[in-house]
N, C-alpha and C positions, 0 to 999 in steps of 0.2 A: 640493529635488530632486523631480522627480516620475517617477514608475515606472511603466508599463505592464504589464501584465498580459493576452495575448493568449488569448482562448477562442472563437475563431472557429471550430466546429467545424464541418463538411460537412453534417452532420443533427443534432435534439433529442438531446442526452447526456442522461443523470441523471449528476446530481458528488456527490448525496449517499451518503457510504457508500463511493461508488466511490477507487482507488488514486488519479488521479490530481486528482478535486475537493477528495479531504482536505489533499493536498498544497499546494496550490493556498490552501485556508482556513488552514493553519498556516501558510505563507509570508506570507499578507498579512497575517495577526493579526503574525506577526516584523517586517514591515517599521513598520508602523505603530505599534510600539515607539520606532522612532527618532523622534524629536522632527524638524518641518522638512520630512517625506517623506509626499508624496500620491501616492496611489497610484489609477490609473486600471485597470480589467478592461472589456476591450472584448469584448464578443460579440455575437451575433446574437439578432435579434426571438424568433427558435424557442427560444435558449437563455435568453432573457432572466428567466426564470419560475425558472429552474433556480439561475443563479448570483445572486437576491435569494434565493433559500432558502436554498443553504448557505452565505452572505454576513450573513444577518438579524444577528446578535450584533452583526457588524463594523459593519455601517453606522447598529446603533443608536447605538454610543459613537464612532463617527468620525465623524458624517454629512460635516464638512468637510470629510475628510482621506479617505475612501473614496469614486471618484467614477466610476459603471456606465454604460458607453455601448453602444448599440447602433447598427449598421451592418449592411448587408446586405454591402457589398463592401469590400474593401481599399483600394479607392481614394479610397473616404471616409474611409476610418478615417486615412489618411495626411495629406487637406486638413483635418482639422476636430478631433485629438489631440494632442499636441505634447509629448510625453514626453523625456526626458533618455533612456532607453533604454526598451527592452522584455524582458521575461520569456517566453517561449515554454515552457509546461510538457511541451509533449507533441510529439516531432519529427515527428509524422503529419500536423501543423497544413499543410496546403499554402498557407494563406494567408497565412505568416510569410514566404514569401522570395520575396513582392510587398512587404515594408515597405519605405519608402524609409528610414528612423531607426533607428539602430545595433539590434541585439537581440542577447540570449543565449537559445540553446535550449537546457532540460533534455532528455538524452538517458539515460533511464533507462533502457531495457534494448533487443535487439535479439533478442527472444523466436526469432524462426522461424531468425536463423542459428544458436542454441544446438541447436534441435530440430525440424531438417528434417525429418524423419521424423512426428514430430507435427501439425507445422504446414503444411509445404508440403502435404503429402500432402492435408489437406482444405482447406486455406484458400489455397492456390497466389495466386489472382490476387489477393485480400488482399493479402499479402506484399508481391508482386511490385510492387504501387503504392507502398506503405510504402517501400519500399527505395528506389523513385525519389524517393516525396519527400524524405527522410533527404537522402539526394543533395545532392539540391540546396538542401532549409534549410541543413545543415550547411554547405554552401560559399558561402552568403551571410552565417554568423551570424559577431559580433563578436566572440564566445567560445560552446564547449561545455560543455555542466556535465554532470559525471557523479555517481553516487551513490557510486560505490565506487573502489577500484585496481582490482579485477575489471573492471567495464565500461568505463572508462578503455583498460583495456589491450585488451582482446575488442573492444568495439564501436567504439571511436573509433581505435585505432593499426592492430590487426589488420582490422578487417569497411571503417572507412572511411577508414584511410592519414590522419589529420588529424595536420599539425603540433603538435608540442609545446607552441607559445605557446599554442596556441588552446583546449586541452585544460585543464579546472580540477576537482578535486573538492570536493566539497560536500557532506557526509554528512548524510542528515535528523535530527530531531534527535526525542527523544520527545514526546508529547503532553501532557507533566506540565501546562501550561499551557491546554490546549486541556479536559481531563479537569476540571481542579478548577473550573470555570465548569461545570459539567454538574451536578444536585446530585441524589445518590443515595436513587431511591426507596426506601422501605422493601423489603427480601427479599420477604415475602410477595406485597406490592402488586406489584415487578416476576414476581416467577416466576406467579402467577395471570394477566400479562395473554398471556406467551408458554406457558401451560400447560407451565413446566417443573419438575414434581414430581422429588423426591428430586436426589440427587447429580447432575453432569454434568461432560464434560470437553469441550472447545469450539475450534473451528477456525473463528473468523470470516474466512471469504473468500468471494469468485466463485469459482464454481468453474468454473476453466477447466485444459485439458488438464496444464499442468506446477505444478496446484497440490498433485496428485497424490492428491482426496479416495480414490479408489477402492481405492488402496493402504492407505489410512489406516482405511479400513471393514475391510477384508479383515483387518487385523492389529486393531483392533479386537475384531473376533466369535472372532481366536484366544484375544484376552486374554479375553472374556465366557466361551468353552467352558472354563479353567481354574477351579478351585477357589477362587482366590481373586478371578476373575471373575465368577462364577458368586455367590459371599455379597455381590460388591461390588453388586449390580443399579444399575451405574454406566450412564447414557446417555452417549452423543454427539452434539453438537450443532453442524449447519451452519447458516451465514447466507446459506442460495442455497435453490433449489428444484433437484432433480435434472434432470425434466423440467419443459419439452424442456430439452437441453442438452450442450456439449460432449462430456459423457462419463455420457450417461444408459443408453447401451447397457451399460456396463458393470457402472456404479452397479445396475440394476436386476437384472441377470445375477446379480452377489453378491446382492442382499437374497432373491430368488426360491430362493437355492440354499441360504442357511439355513434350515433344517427347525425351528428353534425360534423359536415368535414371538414368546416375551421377550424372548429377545438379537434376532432382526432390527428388532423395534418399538422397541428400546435406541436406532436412529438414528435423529434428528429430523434434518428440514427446516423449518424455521422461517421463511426466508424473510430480505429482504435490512432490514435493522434502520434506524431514522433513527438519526445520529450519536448524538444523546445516549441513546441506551438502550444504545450499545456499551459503555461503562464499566460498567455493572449489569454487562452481562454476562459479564464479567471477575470483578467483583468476585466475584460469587454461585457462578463456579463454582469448581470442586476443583481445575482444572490445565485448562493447554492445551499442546496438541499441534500443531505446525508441522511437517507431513512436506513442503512442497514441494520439487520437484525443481529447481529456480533464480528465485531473485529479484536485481532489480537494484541490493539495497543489501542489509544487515540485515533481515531480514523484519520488517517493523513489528510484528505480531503478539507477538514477542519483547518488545520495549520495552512495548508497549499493556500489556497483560500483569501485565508487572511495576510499572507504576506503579500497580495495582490491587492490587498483593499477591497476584498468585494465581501459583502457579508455571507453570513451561516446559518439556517436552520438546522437541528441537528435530531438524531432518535438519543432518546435518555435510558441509555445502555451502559454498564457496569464502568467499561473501560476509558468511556470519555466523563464519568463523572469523576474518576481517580486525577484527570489532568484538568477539567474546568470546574474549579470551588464555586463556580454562582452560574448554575446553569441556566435560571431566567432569563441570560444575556442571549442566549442562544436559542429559544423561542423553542424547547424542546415537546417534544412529545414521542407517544407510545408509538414505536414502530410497526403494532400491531393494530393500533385504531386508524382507520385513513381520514374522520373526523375531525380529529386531531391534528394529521397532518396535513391537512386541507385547511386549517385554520391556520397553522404555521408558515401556509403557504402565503395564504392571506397576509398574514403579519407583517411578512417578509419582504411582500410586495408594498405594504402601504411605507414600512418605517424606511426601506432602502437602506442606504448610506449612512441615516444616519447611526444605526447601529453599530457602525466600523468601528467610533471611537470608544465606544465599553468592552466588544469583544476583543479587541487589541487590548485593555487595560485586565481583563481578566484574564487571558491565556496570555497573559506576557511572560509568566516564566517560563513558559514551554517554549514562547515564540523566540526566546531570546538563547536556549540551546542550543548551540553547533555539533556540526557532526566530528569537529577537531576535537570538541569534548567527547562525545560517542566514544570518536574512537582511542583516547584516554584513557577511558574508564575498559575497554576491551585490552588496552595495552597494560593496564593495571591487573588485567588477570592471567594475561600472558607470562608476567613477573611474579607474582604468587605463585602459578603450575611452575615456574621454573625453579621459584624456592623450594618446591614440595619435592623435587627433583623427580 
C-alpha cells in the first residue's frame, strides 16, 4: 500500500521541533513499521530543505520505502503520485481539497474558536481564512482524525456539524521509540553547550498565547520569593525566545517588575532546540511544568517527560484528564490560578524523583502506545475509505 503524506504548505515552515513536523516524523517512522507500506510526503521546492532534515534518520534506513516529492501545485501532485490515500496533518493545508484521491485530514485543534478573545482579537483575518479552509478540507476529506474526545466533540461535531461516520480518534502516542535512537550526551557536555548551570525545571514549547509561559513565570518568581525558593536557586527554562513575540509585552512586564536579579536571571530563554538535544533536556532536568491553558490532545510534554524519568506538574485541563485517571499524581492545578501553580511548583521541587514511580504507573497505558500502532489504526481507515470505494 502506499500512503501519502501532504506538506504542501503556503510559505517555508521549519517542522523541526515544531508540534506539527514531530507529529508528522513519528507517524512516518509508525507507518514504516508495517512491512509492504511506502510512504510518499509531497511538499514544495521552498520546503523541501526542511522536510530531508527532519525526515534524515527515516530515509537513511527506508531509502526504498520513504519516497519525498516536490511540486509547486496540486495539480501535479495529482498527474505524477498515485497514492492509495493521503494524510493531511494540518487542516490549514488549502491545497488538500484540490486532491483528486481520497485523504484523511488530522484536525488537531480549533485554537481561536476556544479563545476569541485571544486570538480573534489580534490575529482576526488569520483565523478567519483557517476557518474557511477547515470548511471546505473537512467537506472534501474521506475521514477526520481527531486527537482526543475533547476536539472530536468541540471541533468536529459542535465548531463543524461533521457526521459521525466521518469523525475517528487517534490519540498520539509517546516518543519512547523516537527518544531511544537519540543517544544521550554526557550531563556535563550537554549543560555546557546550552550554559545551563545548577538545577532547572523546563517547559519545552513555542510560546504562543494559550501556552500560558507568562502565568507560569509569574508563579514561578512566587515560588523563588519563598524560603524554600529562595535555598532551592532553581531556574526555569524555555525553548522559545520571548522577543519579539506573542506575548513579549507581557513576559517582559513581569521580568522588569522583579526587583531581584537572582530570581528574574532564574528565567532562561534558550532558544528553539534540534530534536535530538530535547531528551537531554528532559533527562537533565529536576521536573517539568506544563501550565498551558488548552491543548488538542494530552500535552505531549507530559509523555516526553516521563519517558526521560523526569517528573510533571501538569494544568488540569479537559484533554489530559481523558488520558491521566488519577490526576493527584501529577500535582495539578488551575492554569488560571498562579497560587496554585506556585504551590505545584513547590511540590514538584520538594518530592523530585520520587514521583517518577506513580506517574509512570498511571499514565502507563498511554506511555506504552507506539506510533506502529498510530499508524495502524490510520491504516485501518485507509481500508474502510477503500471499502466504501
Amino acid at each position: 500500500m502506499d500512503i501519502g503524506i501532504l506538506l504542501m504548505y503556503d510559505t517555508r515552515v521549519p517542522m523541526d521541533g515544531e508540534g506539527i513536523g514531530r507529529y508528522v516524523v513519528r507517524l512516518t517512522h509508525g507507518l514504516l513499521q508495517h512491512p509492504g507500506i511506502t510512504v510518499h510526503v509531497q511538499t514544495t521546492p521552498e520546503n523541501l530543505s526542511e522536510v530531508h532534515k527532519v525526515l534524515r534518520n527515516e530515509l537513511v534506513t527506508h531509502p526504498s520505502r520513504l519516497l519525498v516529492h516536490h511540486e509547486r501545485t496540486i495539480q501535479a501532485v495529482n498527474r505524477n503520485v498515485r497514492v492509495s490515500a493521503w494524510i493531511v496533518p494540518y487542516v490549514g493545508m488549502a491545497a488538500a481539497a484540490e486532491l483528486t484521491q481520497p485523504f484523511i485530514v488530522c484536525l488537531h485543534d480549533l485554537i481561536h474558536r476556544h479563545f476569541p478573545d485571544l486570538y480573534l482579537a489580534n490575529y482576526g483575518a488569520f483565523f478567519r481564512r483557517i476557518d474557511q479552509i477547515a470548511e471546505d478540507v473537512v467537506r472534501r476529506a474521506a475521514a477526520v482524525v481527531f486527537s482526543s474526545e475533547f476536539t472530536r466533540n468541540h471541533e468536529g461535531a459542535a465548531f463543524l456539524h461533521l457526521p459521525e461516520t466521518q469523525m475517528h480518534v487517534i490519540r498520539p502516542a509517546s516518543p519512547t521509540e523516537e527518544y531511544s535512537e537519540f543517544p544521550l550526551p554526557p550531563e556535563p557536555t550537554f549543560r555546557a553547550k546550552y550554559q545551563l548551570t545548577g538545577e532547572y525545571f523546563v517547559f519545552p514549547s513555542a510560546i504562543r498565547l494559550h501556552k500560558n509561559h507568562d502565568r507560569l513565570i509569574e508563579a514561578f518568581f512566587q515560588f523563588r520569593r519563598t524560603p524554600l525558593g529562595r535555598a532551592s536557586n532553581l531556574q526555569l527554562v524555555f525553548t522559545d525566545h520571548h522577543t519579539p513575540g506573542p506575548k513579549s509585552a507581557e513576559i517582559v512586564t513581569l521580568l522588569n517588575r522583579c526587583p531581584e536579579p537572582e530570581i528574574r536571571n532564574s528565567v532562561r530563554f534558550i532558544g528553539r532546540l534540534p530534536a535530538n538535544d530535547v531528551p537531554s533536556l528532559y533527562r537533565y532536568a529536576a521536573g517539568t511544568v506544563v501550565p498551558t491553558l488548552f491543548e488538542g490532545s494530552c500535552p505531549f510534554p507530559i509523555l516526553e517527560s516521563l519517558v526521560m524519568q523526569t517528573p510533571v506538574a501538569v494544568s488540569d485541563i479537559a484533554v489530559a484528564r481523558e488520558v491521566i485517571p488519577q490526576m493527584d499524581a501529577f500535582l495539578p492545578f488551575d492554569p488560571y490560578a498562579t497560587d496554585q501553580m506556585a504551590r505545584s511548583i513547590a511540590a514538584l521541587w520538594r518530592q523530585g524523583r520520587q514521583l517518577v514511580t506513580r506517574q509512570l504507573q498511571v499514565l502507563a497505558p498511554a506511555l506504552q502506545r507506539s506510533w506502529t500502532l498510530v499508524a495502524q489504526e490510520f491504516l485501518d481507515i485507509v481500508r474502510m475509505v477503500q471499502d466504501r470505494g
